[in-house]
N, C-alpha and C positions, 0 to 999 in steps of 0.2 A: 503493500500500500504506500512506501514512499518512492517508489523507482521504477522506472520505466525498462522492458528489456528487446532490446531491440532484433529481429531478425530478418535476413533482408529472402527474398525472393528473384532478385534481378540476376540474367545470364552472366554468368562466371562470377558471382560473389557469393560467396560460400561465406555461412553466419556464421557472423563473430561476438563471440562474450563482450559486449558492451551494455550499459547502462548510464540511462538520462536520469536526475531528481523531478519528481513528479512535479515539485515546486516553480518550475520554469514559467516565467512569463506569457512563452508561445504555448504548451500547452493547456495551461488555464483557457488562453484565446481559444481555442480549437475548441476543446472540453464546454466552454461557454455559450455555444452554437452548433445547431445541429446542421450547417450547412457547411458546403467544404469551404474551405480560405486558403487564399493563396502565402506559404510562409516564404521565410530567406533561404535560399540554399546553402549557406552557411550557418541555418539552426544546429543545434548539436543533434538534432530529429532527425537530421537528415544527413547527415556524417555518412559515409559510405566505409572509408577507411581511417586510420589512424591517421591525428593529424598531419603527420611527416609525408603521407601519399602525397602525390599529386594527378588530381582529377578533378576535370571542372564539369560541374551541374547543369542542365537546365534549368526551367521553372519547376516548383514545387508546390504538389497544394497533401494540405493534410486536411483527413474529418474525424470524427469521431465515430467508434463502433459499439455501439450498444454489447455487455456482457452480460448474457441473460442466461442464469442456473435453474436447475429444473425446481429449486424450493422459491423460486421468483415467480413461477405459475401457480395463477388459480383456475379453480373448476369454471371453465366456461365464462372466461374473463383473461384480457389480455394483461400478461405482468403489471405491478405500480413499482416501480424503478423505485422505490423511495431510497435506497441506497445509493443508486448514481453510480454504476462500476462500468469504465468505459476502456477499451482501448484503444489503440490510436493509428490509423491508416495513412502511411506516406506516400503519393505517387509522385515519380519523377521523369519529367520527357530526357530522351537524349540527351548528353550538349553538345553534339554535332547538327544540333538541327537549331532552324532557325524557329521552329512552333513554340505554338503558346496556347493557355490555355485559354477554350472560349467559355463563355454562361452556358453553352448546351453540353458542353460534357464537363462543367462540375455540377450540374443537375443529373448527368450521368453518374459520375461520382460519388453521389450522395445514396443516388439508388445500389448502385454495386454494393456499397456500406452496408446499407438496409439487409441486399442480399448474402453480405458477408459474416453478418450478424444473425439472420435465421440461421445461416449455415452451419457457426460457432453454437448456438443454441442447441439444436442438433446434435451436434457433437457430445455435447455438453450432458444432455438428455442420455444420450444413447451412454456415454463412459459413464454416468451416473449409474443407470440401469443394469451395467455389465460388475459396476462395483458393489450391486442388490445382488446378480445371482452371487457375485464371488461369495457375499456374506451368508444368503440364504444358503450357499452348498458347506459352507464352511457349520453356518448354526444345523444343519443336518446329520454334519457327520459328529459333532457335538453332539446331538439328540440320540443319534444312533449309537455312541460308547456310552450315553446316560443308560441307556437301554437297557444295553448289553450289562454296564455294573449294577442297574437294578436285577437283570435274571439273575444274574453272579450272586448278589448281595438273598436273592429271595429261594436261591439253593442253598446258598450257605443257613439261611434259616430253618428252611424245610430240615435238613440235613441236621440240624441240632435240636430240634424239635421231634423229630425221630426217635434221637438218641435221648431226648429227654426221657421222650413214650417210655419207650423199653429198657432203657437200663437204667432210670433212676425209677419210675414204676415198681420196678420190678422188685429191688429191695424192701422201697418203702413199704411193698402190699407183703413182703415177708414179717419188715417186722412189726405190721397190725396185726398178722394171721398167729404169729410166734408167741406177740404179747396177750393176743385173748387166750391160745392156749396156757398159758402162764397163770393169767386170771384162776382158770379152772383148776391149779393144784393149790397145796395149804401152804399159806403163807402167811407171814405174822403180819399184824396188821400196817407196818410201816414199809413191807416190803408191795403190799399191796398197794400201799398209795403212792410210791415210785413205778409200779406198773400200768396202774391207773393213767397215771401223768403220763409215761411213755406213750400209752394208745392214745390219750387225748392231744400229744401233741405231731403223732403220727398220722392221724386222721384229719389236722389241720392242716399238717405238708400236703397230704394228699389232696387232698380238697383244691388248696392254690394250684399245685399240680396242675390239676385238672381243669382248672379256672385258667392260666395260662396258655394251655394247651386250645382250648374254645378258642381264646380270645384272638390266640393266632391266628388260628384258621378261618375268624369270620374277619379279621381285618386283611386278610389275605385274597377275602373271598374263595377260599376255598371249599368253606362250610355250607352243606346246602340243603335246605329241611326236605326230611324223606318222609313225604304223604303218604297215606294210608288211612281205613277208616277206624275208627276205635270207638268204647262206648265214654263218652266225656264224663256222666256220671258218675261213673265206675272210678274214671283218674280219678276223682274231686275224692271221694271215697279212701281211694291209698294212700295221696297225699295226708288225708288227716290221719292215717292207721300207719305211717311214716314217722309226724311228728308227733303224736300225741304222747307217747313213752315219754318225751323232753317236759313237755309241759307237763304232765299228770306227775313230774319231778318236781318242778315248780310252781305247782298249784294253779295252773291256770287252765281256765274252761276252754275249751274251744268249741263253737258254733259254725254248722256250716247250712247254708240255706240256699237252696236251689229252685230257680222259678219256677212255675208249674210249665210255663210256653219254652222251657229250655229243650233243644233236642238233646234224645239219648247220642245217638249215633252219630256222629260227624268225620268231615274229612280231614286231617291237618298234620301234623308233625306232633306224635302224641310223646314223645319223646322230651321234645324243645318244650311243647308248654307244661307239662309235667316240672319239667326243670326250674320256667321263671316262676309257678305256682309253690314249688319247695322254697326258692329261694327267699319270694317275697315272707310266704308265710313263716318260713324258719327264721327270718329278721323279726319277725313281730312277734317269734316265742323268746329270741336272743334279747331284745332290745324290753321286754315287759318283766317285772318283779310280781307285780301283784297287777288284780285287776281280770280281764278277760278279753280274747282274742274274737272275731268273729269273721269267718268268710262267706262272702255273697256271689252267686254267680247269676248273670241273667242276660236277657238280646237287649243289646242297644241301641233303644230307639233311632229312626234317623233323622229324629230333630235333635240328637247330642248333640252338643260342641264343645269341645274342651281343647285346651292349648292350641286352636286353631287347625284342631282335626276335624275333617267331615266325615261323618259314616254313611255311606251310602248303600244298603245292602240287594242284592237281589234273588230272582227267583233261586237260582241255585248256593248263594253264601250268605254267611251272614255276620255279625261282628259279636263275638263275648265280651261281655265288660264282665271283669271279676275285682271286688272289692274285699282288703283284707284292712281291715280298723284292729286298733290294739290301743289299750291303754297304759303304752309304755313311757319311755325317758320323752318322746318326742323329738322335733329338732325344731332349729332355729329359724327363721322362713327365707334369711339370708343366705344361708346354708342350702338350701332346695335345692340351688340352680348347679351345684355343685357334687349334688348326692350320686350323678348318676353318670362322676367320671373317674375311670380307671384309678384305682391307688388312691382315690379321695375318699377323707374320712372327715365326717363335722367334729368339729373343737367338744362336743359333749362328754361329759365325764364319763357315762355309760356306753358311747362306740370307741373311747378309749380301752377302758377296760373289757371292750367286749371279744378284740382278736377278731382274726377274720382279715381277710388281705385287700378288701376295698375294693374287689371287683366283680360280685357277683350281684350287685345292679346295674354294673356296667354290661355284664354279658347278659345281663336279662332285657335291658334297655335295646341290645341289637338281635337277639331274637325274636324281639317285640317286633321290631322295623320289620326285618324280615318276612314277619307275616301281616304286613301292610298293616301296621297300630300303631298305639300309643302309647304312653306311659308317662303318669304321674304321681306326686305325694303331695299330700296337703297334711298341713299340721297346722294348730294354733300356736307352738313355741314349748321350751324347753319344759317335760313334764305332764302335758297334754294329749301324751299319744298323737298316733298320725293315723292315716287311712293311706293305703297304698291302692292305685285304680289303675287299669292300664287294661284296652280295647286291642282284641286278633281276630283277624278274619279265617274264620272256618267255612267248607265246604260243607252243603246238606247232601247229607248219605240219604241212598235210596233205601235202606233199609228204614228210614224212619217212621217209613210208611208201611212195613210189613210188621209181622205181629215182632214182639220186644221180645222173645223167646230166641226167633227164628235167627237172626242173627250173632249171635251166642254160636261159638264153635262148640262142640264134642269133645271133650277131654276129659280122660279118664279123673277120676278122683283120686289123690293120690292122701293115704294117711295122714293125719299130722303128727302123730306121734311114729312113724315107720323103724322100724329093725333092722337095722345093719350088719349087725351082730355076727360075724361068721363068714358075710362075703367078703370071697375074692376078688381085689381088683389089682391091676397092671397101670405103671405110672408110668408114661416113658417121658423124659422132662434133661435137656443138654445141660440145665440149670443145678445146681446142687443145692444153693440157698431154697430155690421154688420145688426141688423136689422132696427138701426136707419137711418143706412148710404143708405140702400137701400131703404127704407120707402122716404130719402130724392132724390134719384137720380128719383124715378119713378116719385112721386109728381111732381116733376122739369119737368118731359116730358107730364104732366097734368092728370097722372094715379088718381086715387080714392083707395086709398091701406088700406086694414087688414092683421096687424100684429099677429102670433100668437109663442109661444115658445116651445110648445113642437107639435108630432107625434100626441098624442088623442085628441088633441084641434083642429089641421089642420080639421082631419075626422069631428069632430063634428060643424066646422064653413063654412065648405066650401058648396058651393050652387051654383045653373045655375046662380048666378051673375056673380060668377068668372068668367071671362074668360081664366086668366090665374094664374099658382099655381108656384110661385118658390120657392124650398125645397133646405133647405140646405144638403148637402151631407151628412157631417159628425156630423149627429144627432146622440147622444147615443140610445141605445135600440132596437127598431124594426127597421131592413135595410129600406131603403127608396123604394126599389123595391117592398116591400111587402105590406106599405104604397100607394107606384101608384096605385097596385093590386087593390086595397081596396076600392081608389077613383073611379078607374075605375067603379067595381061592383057597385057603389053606386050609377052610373047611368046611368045602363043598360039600364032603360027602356026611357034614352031619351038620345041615344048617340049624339046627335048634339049640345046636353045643357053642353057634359064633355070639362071641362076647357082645355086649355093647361097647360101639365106639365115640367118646366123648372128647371135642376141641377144648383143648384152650387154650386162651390169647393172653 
């Protein structure tokens, strides 16, 4: 912006590194009108060589050239120069000639300008343009290694989340299984309440375990509710034959009330809401001392509104609201907007003391979503107990309309007190910790059990004693399917003698 730089175009002058001060008298002139003028051929504008050449000029005229950048256009409007960026065109006749310039060709002159100036604009537009794709192919390949370290970054989770599953699982559910069988011998009463402690605080690992484990997979989207029909009634039912044990601990009633227009039968993921129905309600046996717990299930109307949710239902789905009130610690109303994110816990004395890893309304909050709902808590403040409400859209099962019976599978009845007493069973399990553990739980129900460790020992141990085979899933080598196969053929000729074969994961 202070210096002008010159290059020439004329036959046989090959452009030389020079520079005029923008400051000059003549260019000001020039730059002042947008007409061409005739200047001195001894301006510095017009210099052809260093001064020591000698060469003599004709007449000279210079104009001005409009510099026009493509952020000097608008949409459907010619440039507003308001910047003023010019540069600066010199023509020069021979000086072997006797010409001169006439008024029709620096009217000439002034149009070529014109023309030289679209042209630079142009230019200008197009190198602009080519320095768009360079960036946009540059920000792609940029997106494309974002990509790539996201797959990277979303194996390496997958990949430890895996190893969570399975081998920290794995222990953990030995030493719940270890410590109840523990429970069950004589112990003085202080060794029981370090055993105690252990299962209450092993059952907590687990728990986040398994809360983390969710949590990934629905921020991952990998988690996906697997529909089916089930009887809702029935949930509502286990849920409270789940928790009541806790509460009937600490003295509190629970009430469950089921509308008369609620269907038995429905379509949904009976699994997931099983889950936010424990979770909610196991907060409102957690979080109550005294007092009474109550849940409500019913259709919600579709003139509901709550948090800006519309329920809209129709002939085939329809929306559950289920309500769980308790008269516990409560919470603060400040507190609310925060109840229902990951590892967040309200400042109350009572979710202090209560344990628990601050995410199991977070993952009942995204299996809500999930099935296209809501979820909220209302409280009056600290002490007041809360009401925990949250709306899912279930499918209408065809059975709802065939008798309440019919629906209902066929299964045997099986004792509640049964006798184990004397059977044989076959453990095959790579595991030593999980096959002690289960070698211990069947023992305890008066089974008579062999252990084996691998796949070719199973084949080669099992006999019409077994009655029954449980194989570990995730044995290395030969699939376990191929293994059943094997057992099967192996007693073809007395299929009434082949054991049962029982998975486990």
């Amino acid at each position: 912006g202070l210096e002008l730089q010159l290059s020439y175009t004329l036959r046989h002058q090959h452009p030389v590194e020079y520079t005029v001060p923008i400051q000059l008298p003549v260019i000001n002139q020039v730059f002042g009108t947008s007409r061409a003028v005739k200047i001195s051929p001894n301006s510095p504008v017009a210099r052809l060589r260093p001064v020591s050449g000698k060469y003599m000029l004709g007449e000279v005229v210079a104009v001005r050239v409009p510099l026009l950048h493509l952020s000097n256009f608008q949409i459907n409007d010619w440039p507003e120069l308001s910047t003023k960026r010019y540069a600066l065109m010199v023509l020069m006749l021979p000086s072997d000639s006797a010409r001169q310039w006439h008024v029709h060709e620096l009217e000439l002159v002034e149009v070529v300008a014109d023309q030289v100036a679209v042209a630079l604009s142009h230019a200008a537009i197009l190198e602009e343009s080519m320095r768009a794709r360079d960036l946009l192919m540059e920000q792609n390949v940029a997106l494309d290694l974002a990509r790539r370290e996201a797959e990277t970054a979303i194996r390496a989770r997958n990949d430890f989340l895996a190893v969570m599953n399975h081998e920290m699982r794995t222990p953990m559910h030995a030493i719940i299984a270890l410590s109840s069988l523990l429970q069950e011998t004589e112990l003085t009463p202080e060794q029981r309440l370090m055993v105690e402690t252990i299962l209450k605080s092993s059952n907590l690992l687990a728990t986040l375990m398994n809360d983390v484990l969710d949590l990934s997979r629905l921020e991952d989207g990998s988690l996906q509710l697997e529909l089916g029909t089930f009887n809702l009634h029935t949930l509502f039912r286990e849920v409270l034959n789940l928790i009541k044990p806790i509460a009937v601990v600490k003295k509190l009633p629970i009430t469950l009330n089921l509308a008369p227009d609620l269907p038995e039968f429905v379509v949904g993921d009976e699994k997931r809401l099983m889950q936010i129905i424990l979770n909610i309600v196991g907060n409102a046996v957690k979080f109550s001392k005294q007092g009474s717990i109550s849940v409500t299930a019913l259709v919600t109307k579709s003139d509901t509104r709550a948090a800006d949710f519309f329920v809209v239902p129709t002939g085939s789905h329809f929306y559950l609201r289920v309500k769980v009130k308790d008269s516990g610690a409560g919470i603060n109303p400040q507190d609310i907007p925060k109840i229902f994110t990951k590892f967040a816990q309200t400042q109350s004395l009572a979710t202090r003391s209560s344990g628990g890893s601050g995410l199991g309304l977070a993952i009942s909050k995204r299996f809500v979503n999930l099935m296209e709902g809501n979820i909220w808590i209302e409280s009056d403040g600290l002490g007041k107990g809360c009401t925990a409400i949250f709306d899912v859209k279930l499918g209408i099962s065809e059975r709802s309309n065939e008798s309440k019976q019919s629906g209902i599978p066929k299964v045997p009845a099986i004792p509640r007190h049964s006798n184990f007493t004397g059977l044989k069973v076959l453990v095959m399990d790579e595991n030593g910790v999980s096959r002690l553990v289960t070698k211990g739980l069947l023992v305890h129900l008066g089974c008579e059990v062999t252990m084996v460790s691998s796949n070719e020992e199973c084949l080669r141990v099992v006999s019409h004693e077994h009655k029954v085979v449980f194989m570990d899933v995730c044995m290395p080598g030969v699939e376990n399917y191929q293994i059943a196969l094997r057992i099967h053929e192996k007693f073809t000729k007395q299929r009434h003698q082949r054991p049962l074969l029982v998975a486990l994961s």
